[in-house]
C-alpha positions in Angstrom: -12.5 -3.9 -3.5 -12.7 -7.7 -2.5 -13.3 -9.4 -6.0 -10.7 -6.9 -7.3 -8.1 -8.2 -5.5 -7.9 -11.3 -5.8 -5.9 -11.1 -9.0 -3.4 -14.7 -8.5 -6.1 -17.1 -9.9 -5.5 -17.2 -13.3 -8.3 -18.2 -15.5 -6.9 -20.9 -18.0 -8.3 -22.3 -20.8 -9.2 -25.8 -22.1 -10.9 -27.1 -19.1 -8.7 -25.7 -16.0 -5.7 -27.3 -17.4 -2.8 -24.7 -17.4 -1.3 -23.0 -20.7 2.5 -23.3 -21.0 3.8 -20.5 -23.1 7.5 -20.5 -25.0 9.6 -17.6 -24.5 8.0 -16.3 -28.2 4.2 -17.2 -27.4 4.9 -15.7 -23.7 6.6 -11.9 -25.3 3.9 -12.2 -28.0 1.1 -12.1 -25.5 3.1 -9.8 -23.4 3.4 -7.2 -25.7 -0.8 -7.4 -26.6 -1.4 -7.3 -22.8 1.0 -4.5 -22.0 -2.1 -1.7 -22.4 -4.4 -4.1 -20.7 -2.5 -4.3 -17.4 -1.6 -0.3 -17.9 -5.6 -0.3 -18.3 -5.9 -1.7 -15.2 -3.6 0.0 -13.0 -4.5 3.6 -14.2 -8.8 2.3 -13.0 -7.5 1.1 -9.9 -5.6 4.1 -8.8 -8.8 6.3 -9.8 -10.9 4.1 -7.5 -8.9 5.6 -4.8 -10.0 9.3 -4.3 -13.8 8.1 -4.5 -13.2 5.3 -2.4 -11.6 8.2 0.2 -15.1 9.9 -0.5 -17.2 7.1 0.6 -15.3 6.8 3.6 -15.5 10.4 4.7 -19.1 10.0 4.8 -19.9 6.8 6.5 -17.9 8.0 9.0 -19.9 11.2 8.6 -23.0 9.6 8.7 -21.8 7.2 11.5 -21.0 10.3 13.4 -24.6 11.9 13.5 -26.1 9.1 14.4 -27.7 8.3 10.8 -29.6 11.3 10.8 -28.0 12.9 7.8 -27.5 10.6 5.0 -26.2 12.7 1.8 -27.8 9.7 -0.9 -27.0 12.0 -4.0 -23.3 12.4 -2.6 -23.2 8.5 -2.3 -25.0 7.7 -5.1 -22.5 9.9 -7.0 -19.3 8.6 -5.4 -20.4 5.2 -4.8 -21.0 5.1 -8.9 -17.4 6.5 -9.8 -16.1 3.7 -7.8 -18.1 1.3 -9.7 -17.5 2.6 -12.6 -13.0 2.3 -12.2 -13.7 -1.0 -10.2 -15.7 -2.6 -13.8 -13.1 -1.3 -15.6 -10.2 -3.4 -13.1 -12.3 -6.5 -13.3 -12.4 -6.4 -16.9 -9.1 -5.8 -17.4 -7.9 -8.5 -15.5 -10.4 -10.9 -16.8 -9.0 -9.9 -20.6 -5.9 -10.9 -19.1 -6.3 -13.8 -17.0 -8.4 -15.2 -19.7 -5.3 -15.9 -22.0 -3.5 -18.6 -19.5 -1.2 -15.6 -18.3 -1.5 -14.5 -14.2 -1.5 -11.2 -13.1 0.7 -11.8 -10.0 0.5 -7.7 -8.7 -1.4 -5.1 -9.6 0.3 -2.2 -8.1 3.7 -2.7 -9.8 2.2 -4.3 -12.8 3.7 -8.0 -12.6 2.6 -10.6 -15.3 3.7 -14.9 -15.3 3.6 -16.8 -18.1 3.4 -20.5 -16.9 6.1 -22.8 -18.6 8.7 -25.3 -18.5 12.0 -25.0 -18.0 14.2 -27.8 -17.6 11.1 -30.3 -17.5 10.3 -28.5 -14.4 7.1 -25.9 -14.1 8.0 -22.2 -13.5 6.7 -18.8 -15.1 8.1 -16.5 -16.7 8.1 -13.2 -15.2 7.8 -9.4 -16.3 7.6 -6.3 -14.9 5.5 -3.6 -16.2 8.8 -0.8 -17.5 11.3 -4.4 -18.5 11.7 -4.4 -22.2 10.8 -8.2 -22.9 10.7 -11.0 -20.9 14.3 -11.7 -19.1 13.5 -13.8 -16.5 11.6 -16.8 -15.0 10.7 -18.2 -11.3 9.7 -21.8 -9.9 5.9 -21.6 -9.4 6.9 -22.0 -5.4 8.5 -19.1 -5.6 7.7 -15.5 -5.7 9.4 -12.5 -7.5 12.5 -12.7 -5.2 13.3 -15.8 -6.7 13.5 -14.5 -10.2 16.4 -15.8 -12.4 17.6 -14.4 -15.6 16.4 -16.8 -18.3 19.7 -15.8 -20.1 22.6 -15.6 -18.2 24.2 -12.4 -20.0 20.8 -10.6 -17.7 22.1 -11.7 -14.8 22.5 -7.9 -13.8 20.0 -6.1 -15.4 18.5 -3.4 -13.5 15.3 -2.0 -14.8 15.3 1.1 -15.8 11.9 2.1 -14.8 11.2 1.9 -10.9 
């Protein structure tokens, strides 16, 4: 899964210079790219059980010395996995391609780079949060979230 993972670099437009979204362009975009991200995760939790199958028989194979190679089983398997990893890539390419960074995969966790106080931060958002509530420096990490209004200070989201 190497390429797949390696889901922090954003790809930004206009010549590698970064995109900085408003609150609006940032939920805009965030609602559009809602399906893409759920895309994503759903073809990367399917590359799981075949990626459990290829294991099973390298080892198999590594076990009898090489001499019995099942290539259709492979060739099957090692397909499927293709198949749900081109799907991930995509995905995330679709994504990364509008300025926005998809910071993890597994819980579904979007930034929107953009200024706050003259200073850089992202906006963050959670894949199961209603809109966009809260933002981070770009030093810091989802820990460091803060509500971008202060009446969220103690929202809890309801999906987890």
């Amino acid at each position: 899964m190497g390429s797949v993972l390696s889901i922090g670099v954003a790809i930004m437009p206009d010549e590698g210079e970064s995109k900085l979204f408003s609150i609006t362009e940032a939920e805009r975009l965030r609602v559009q790219l809602e399906p893409v991200l759920i895309e994503a995760m759903e073809a990367r939790r399917k590359m799981v059980e075949p990626e459990k199958k290829l294991s099973g028989l390298a080892e198999k194979i590594q076990m009898s010395g090489g001499m019995q190679v099942p290539y259709e089983k492979a060739a099957k398997w090692r397909a499927i996995r293709n198949k749900f990893e081109s799907s991930v890539r995509d995905a995330l390419e679709r994504i990364q391609s509008t300025g926005c960074i998809v910071k993890d995969l597994d819980i579904g966790l979007l930034d929107f780079p953009s200024r706050i106080d003259n200073k850089d931060v992202y906006l963050c958002w959670k894949l199961g949060e209603d809109r966009i509530r809260f933002y981070h420096a770009q030093d810091e990490g989802f820990a460091g979230r803060k509500p971008i209004d202060p009446r969220d200070a103690g929202y809890e989201n309801p999906i987890q």
